[in-house]
Structures are given as structure tokens and as C-alpha cells.
C-alpha positions as CSV (number, residue, x, y, z in Angstrom):
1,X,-6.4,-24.3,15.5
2,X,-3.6,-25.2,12.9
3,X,-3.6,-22.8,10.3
4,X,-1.3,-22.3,7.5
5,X,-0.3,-19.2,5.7
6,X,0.5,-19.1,2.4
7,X,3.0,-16.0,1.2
8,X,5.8,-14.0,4.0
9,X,4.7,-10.7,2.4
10,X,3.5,-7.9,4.9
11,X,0.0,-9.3,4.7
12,X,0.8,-12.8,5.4
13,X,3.7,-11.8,8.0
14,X,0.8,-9.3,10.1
15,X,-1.8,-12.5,9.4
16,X,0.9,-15.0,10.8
17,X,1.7,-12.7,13.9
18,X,-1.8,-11.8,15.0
19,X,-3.1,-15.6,14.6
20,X,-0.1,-17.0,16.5
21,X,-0.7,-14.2,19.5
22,X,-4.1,-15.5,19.4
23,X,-2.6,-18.7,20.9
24,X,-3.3,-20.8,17.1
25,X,-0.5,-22.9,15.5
26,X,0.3,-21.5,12.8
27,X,3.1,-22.6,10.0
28,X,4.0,-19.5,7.1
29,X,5.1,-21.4,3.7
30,X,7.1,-18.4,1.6
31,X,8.5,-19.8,-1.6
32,X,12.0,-17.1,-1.6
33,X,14.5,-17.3,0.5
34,X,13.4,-14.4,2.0
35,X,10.3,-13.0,4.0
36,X,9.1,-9.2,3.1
37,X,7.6,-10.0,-0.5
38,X,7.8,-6.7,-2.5
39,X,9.3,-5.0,0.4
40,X,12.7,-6.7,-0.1
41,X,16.0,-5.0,0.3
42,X,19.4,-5.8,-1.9
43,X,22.9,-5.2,-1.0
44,X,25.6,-5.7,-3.4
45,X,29.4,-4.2,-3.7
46,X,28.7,-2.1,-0.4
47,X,25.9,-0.3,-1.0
48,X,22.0,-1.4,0.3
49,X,19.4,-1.0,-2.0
50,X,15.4,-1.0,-1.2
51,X,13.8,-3.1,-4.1
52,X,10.1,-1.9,-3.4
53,X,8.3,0.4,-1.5
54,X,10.4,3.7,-0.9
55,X,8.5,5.8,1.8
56,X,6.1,5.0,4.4
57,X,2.8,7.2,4.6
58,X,-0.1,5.9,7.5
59,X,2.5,4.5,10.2
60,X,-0.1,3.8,12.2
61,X,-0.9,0.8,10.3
62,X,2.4,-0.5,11.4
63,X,1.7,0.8,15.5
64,X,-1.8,-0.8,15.2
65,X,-0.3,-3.9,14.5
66,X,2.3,-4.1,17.4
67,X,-0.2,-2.7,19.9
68,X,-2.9,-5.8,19.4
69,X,0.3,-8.8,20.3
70,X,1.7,-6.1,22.9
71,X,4.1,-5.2,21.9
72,X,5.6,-1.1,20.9
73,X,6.9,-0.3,17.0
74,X,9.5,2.1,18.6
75,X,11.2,-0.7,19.8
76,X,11.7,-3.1,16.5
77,X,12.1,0.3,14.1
78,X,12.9,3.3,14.3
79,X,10.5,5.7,11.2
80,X,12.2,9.1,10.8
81,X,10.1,11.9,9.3
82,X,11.2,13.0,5.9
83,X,10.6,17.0,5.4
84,X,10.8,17.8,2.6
85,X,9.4,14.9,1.4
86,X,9.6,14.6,-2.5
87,X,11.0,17.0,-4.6
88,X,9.3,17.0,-8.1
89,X,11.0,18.1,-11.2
90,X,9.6,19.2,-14.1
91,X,10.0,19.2,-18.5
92,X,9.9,23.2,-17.9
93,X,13.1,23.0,-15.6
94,X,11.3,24.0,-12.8
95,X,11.1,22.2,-9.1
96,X,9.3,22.4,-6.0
97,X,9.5,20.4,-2.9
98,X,6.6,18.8,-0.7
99,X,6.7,19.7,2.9
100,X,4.3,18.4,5.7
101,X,4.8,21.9,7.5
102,X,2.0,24.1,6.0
103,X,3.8,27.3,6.6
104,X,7.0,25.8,4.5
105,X,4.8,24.3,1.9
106,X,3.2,27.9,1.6
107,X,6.7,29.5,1.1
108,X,7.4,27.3,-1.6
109,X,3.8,28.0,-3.5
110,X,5.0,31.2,-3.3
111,X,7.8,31.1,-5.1
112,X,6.8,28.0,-7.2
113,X,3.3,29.4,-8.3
114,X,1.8,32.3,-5.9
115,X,-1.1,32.4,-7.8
116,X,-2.4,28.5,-6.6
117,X,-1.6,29.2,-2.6
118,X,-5.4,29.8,-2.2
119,X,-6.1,26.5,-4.7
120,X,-3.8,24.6,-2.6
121,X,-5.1,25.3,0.8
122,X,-8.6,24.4,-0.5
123,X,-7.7,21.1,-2.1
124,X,-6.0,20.1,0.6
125,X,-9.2,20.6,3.0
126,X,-11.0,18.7,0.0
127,X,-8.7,16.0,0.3
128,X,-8.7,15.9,4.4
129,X,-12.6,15.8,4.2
130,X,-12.0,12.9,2.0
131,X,-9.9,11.5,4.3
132,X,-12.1,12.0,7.2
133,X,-14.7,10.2,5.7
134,X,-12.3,7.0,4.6
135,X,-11.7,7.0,8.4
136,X,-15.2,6.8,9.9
137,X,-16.1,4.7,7.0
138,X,-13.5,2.9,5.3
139,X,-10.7,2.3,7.2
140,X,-10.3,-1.2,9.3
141,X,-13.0,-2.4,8.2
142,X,-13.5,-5.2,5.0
143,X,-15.4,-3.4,2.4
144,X,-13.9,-4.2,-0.5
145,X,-16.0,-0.9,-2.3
146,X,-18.7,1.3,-1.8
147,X,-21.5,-1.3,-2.7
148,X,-20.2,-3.5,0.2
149,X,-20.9,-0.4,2.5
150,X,-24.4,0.5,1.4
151,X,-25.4,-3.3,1.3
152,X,-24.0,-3.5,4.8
153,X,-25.8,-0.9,6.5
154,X,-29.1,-0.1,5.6
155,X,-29.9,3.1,3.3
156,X,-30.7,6.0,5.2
157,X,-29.8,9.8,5.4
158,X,-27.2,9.1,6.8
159,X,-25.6,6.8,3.7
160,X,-26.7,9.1,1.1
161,X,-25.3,12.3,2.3
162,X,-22.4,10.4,2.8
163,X,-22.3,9.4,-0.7
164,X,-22.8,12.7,-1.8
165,X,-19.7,14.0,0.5
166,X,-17.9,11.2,-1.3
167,X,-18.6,13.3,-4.2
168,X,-19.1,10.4,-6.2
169,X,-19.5,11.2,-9.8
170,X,-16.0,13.2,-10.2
171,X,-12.7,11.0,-10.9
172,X,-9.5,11.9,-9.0
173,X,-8.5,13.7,-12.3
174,X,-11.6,15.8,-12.3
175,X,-11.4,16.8,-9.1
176,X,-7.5,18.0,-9.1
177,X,-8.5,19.8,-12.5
178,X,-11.3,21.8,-10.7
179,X,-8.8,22.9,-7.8
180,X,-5.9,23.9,-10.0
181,X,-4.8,25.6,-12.8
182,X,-1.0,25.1,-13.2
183,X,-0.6,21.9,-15.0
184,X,2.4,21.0,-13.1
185,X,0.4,21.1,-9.9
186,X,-2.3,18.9,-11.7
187,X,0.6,17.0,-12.9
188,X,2.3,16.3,-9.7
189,X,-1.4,15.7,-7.4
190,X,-2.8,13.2,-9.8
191,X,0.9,11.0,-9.4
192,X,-0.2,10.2,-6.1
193,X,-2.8,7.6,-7.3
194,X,-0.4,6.6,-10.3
195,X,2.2,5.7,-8.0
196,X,0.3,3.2,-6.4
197,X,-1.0,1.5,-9.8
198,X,-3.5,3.3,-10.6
199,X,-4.9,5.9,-13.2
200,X,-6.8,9.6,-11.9
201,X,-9.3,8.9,-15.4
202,X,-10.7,5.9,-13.2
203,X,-9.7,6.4,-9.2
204,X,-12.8,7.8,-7.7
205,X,-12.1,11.2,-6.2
206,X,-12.2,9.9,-2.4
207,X,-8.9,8.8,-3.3
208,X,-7.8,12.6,-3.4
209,X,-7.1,11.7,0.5
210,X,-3.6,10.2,-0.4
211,X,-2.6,14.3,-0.8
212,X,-4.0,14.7,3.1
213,X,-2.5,11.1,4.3
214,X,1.1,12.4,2.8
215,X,1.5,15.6,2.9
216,X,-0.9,16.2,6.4
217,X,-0.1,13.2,8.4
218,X,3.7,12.8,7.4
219,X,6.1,10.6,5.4
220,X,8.3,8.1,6.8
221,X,11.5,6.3,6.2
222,X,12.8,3.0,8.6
223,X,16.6,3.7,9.0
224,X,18.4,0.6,7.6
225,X,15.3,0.5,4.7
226,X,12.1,-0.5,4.0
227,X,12.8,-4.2,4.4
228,X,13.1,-3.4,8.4
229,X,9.6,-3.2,8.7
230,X,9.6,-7.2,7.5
231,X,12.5,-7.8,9.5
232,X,10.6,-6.4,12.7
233,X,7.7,-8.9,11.2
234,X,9.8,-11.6,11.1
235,X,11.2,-11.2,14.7
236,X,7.7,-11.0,15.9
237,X,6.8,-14.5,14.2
238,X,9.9,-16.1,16.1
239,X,8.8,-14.8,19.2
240,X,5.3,-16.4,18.9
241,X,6.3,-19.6,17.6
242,X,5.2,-19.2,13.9
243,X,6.9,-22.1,12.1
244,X,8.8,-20.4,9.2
245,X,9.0,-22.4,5.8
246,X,11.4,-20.8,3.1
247,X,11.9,-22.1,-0.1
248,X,9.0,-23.7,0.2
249,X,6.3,-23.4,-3.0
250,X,2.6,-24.1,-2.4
251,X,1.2,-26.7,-5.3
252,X,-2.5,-27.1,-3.9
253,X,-5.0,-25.9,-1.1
254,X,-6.6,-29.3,-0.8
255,X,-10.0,-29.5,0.2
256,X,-12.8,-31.7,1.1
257,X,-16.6,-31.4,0.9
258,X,-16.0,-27.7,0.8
259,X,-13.8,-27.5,3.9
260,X,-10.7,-27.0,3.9
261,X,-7.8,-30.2,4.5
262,X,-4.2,-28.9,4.4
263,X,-2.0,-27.7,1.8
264,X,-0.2,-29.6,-0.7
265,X,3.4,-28.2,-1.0
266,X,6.5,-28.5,-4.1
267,X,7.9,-31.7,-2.7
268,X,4.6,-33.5,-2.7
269,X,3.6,-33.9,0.8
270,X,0.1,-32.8,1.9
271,X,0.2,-31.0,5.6
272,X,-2.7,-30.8,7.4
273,X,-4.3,-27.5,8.5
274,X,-7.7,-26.2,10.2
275,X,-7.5,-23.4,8.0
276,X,-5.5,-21.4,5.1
277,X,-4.4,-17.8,4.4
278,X,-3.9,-17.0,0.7
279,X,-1.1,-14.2,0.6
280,X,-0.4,-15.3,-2.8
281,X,-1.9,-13.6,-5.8
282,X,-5.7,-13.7,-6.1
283,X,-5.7,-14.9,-10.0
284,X,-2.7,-17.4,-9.0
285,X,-4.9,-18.6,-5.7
286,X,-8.1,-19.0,-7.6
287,X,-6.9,-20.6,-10.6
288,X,-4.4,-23.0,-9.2
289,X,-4.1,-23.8,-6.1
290,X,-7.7,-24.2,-5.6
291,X,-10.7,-26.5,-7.4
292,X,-13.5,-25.3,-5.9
293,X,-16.5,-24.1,-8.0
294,X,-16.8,-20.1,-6.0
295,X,-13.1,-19.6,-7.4
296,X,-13.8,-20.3,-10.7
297,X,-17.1,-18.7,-10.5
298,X,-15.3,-15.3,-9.2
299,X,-12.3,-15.8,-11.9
300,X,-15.0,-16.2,-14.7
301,X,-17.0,-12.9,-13.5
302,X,-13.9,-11.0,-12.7
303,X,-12.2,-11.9,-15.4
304,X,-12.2,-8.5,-17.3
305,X,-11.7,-6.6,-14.4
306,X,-8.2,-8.6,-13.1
307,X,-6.1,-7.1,-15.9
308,X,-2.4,-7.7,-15.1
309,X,-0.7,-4.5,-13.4
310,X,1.7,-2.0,-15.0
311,X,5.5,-3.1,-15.2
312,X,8.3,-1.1,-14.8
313,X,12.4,-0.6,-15.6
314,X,14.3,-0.3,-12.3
315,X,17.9,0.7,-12.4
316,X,19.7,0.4,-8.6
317,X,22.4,2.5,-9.1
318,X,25.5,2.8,-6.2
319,X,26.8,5.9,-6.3
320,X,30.4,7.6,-4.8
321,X,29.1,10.5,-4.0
322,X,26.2,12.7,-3.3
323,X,24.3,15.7,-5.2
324,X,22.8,18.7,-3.3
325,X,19.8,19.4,-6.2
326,X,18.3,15.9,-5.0
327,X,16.4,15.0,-1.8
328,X,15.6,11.6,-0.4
329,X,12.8,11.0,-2.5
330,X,12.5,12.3,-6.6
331,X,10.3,13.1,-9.4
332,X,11.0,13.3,-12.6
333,X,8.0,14.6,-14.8
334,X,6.8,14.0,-18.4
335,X,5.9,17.1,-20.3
336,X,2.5,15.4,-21.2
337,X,0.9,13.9,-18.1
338,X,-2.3,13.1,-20.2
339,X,0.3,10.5,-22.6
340,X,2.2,9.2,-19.6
């Protein structure tokens, strides 16, 4: 088949490499002048900045990938293990670091706050059951939520004790809250859902699995940046023949009788495909580059739902020298989590 992807980010890179491995034709349109979307990488004045993503958690996402077109991550990247992995900093003046050895990360309860060791070890087996359950359930597979998974497989007592391991009434907040008492601990577990754009008021508490995937199964930075992992993307396009297209902006999905035609790009001419791959955004993809009437049925029911997502201020600061009270990676706290 000819098939077109639409967006170079990591989704439409992985798409673009697994379709073209599959033996497919397949042309990626990207409209920057660079492939990686968010995980892009700036260098200016000598120094090398990373302009998303900061740390890699679940690299076996990345070896999954490699393995189904043959090929080995260890030989495109090379992921080095960060321990400690954060150091958090408090409005108190106080600090503790986050180490995936448990007998380290119990030396530093000890001195940060003996009295939460025992809390600690018990959240963090609530948050690796959590895990366990994303795995057999959730993981590689397309359920978009927990209503795809029930309609999918057929209620049983199998599905409801599942649900109720799930524990499925509590938010992420709630269930931090009832494992510890030091606010700063509370503080620092529930920023592992807000750093990934969300809020622990609303994230279910299965997400409390983010502590186990981090803290259990390791944290990861690619030597050279985050923007090697696109780069070892992009090499694996050019070896299977995925035509590149940079600079290149997508006006139209066009389509005929419901099936799909080609794609319309910026300087007007319409290409022909067997099939498309939106990498763009889903509000974007739904409300403009397509006219049929399930996209505006889905934007229309959606529509309070696909709120826009938080922004931020990013400073990229090159610095001439280095500080021994910071580690790779840095938190700096509010002294009102609830406000922030």
C-alpha cells in the first residue's frame, strides 16, 4: 500500500518505521524542518539544550520498537541510568533525592522523614500492583479507557474484581493522601501525574503506577539528549525507504465516498495514498484537514472534554560552570501544592 503519514513526531516516526518494515510505501510529511516534534533539541553559543522531554521512564517502549523491524536500541542509543534520579526541593528548605535502589531510597526516608519509611514501602507496593494490572490489561493494547475494556471483553468475575483492584472510586490525590502524612511526600508523589499534564483531583488512582514505573523500573537519559531517540527514528526511516518530506504543511485529507484519496499538501498538489496517519493534533485533524461527518460528530461530543493543555515559561539557560547542590534532574516546590 501507499500510505502517508502525517506529523515526524515519535508517534508518526515509530508509525512510519513499522509500516515501511512491513514492506508498504510509505511518505512522512512533517511541516518543521526538523523530525522529533516535542522531543526537539537546540544548540546555540556552544551549549545543547533538550526543548522537551527531560528523562526517559519505560525504555522498553523504545526496545519494543527496534525488536519488531530487527533491529537492537543498543546500537542507535546509548540510555544511561540516572541514580539519583530527581532531587526535589522544598518552600521548608528541605531536599531529598529519588533513588531506584530501595536500600538508598530508605537511607534517605530516614533522614528526610523516618517516620513515612513504613508509608513509603506500602505505597510503593500499591503503586507496583497498579502497575501490574496496567500491564496485563492496559499496556499495548488500544483501549482508550476503562469502558473500552469492559465493552471489549465480556463482564465476568474476572472484570469486576479487576475493577475493584483498580480501586476505582479514589483519585491519584486520594490515594497518595491515605498513604502519607508529610505534605512534602504528598507534594512531591502527586507531581508525577502533573508533570505529564495532568491534575491528581481528576487522574484515577491506577495512575499511582507512574511512582512504580520511575522509581522501580529506572529512569533514563540518551547521551547527546533526548532528541537522539528521534534521530535513531529518523535513521531507521532512511534505512527502510520512508520518503521524508520537511517543510512540508498538510492542507487537506481528501476523501471520497468515505475512503480515503490522498492528502492535499501547502503548495496545492493533491498526492495520492491508500491510507493516512494523523500524527497531528486530534482537534487540528478533525476540524480541518478533514470533512467527514464522524469527525465533526466526535469534535461536537468531545467538545467539553478537549480543553487546550496547560502552558508553560521555559528559560534554556547555558551556564560556565557547575553546582554540587543540583543533580541531573530538579524540583522546585510551591509551599501550597493544593494552589499550584
Amino acid at each position: 500500500m501507499r500510505i502517508a503519514v502525517i506529523g515526524g513526531g515519535l508517534a508518526g516516526l515509530a508509525a512510519a518505521v513499522r509500516l515501511a518494515h512491513a514492506g508498504h510505501r510509505v511518505t512522512l510529511y512533517e511541516k518543521n524542518s526538523h523530525l522529533g516534534g516535542k522531543m526537539n533539541v537546540w544548540k546555540a553559543n556552544g551549549f545543547t539544550f533538550d526543548m522537551g522531554p527531560t528523562i526517559i521512564t519505560k525504555p522498553e517502549v523504545i526496545e519494543r520498537l527496534f525488536l519488531a523491524v530487527g533491529r537492537h536500541h543498543e546500537d542507535y542509543l546509548n540510555l544511561v541510568a540516572l541514580d539519583p534520579q530527581w532531587r526535589a526541593f522544598f518552600a521548608d528548605g528541605s531536599h531529598i533525592d529519588l533513588y531506584s535502589s530501595l536500600h538508598r531510597m530508605n537511607s534517605e526516608l530516614q533522614r528526610f522523614a523516618p517516620q513515612e519509611v513504613a508509608n513509603y514501602l506500602r505505597f510503593l507496593s500499591y503503586s507496583h500492583r497498579m502497575n501490574s494490572i496496567a500491564e496485563q490489561w492496559f499496556y499495548w493494547k488500544p483501549y482508550g479507557s476503562l469502558h473500552d475494556l469492559m465493552t471489549a471483553s465480556p463482564m465476568n468475575l474476572q472484570s469486576a474484581l479487576l475493577a475493584l483492584q483498580m480501586d476505582p472510586f479514589t483519585t491519584m490525590h486520594g490515594a497518595i493522601r491515605k498513604h502519607f502524612r508529610d505534605e512534602r511526600l504528598a507534594q512531591l508523589f502527586e507531581h508525577f501525574v502533573q508533570y505529564v499534564g495532568s491534575s491528581p483531583f481528576v487522574a484515577p488512582a491506577i495512575l499511582c503506577l507512574i511512582a512504580w514505573v520511575q522509581i522501580g523500573l529506572g529512569c533514563w537519559y540518551p547521551m547527546g539528549g533526548t532528541g537522539e531517540i528521534a534521530g535513531a527514528l529518523s535513521r531507521l526511516c532512511n534505512e527502510f525507504g520512508v520518503d521524508i518530506r520537511l517543510n512540508t504543511f498538510i492542507e487537506h485529507i481528501e476523501t471520497a465516498d468515505g475512503k480515503i484519496v490522498g492528502v492535499l499538501s501547502s503548495g496545492g498538489q493533491l498526492e495520492r495514498f491508500d491510507a493516512v496517519i494523523a500524527n497531528s493534533d486530534i482537534v487540528h485533524t478533525l476540524a480541518r484537514l478533514l470533512d467527514a461527518p464522524e469527525a465533526k460528530a466526535y469534535l461536537t461530543k468531545r467538545q467539553k472534554q478537549l480543553e487546550p493543555a496547560c502552558s508553560g515559561i521555559v528559560l534554556y539557560l547555558g551556564c560556565n560552570r557547575t553546582w554540587p547542590q543540583l543533580q541531573h534532574h530538579n524540583f522546585f516546590f510551591s509551599a501550597d501544592s493544593d494552589a499550584e
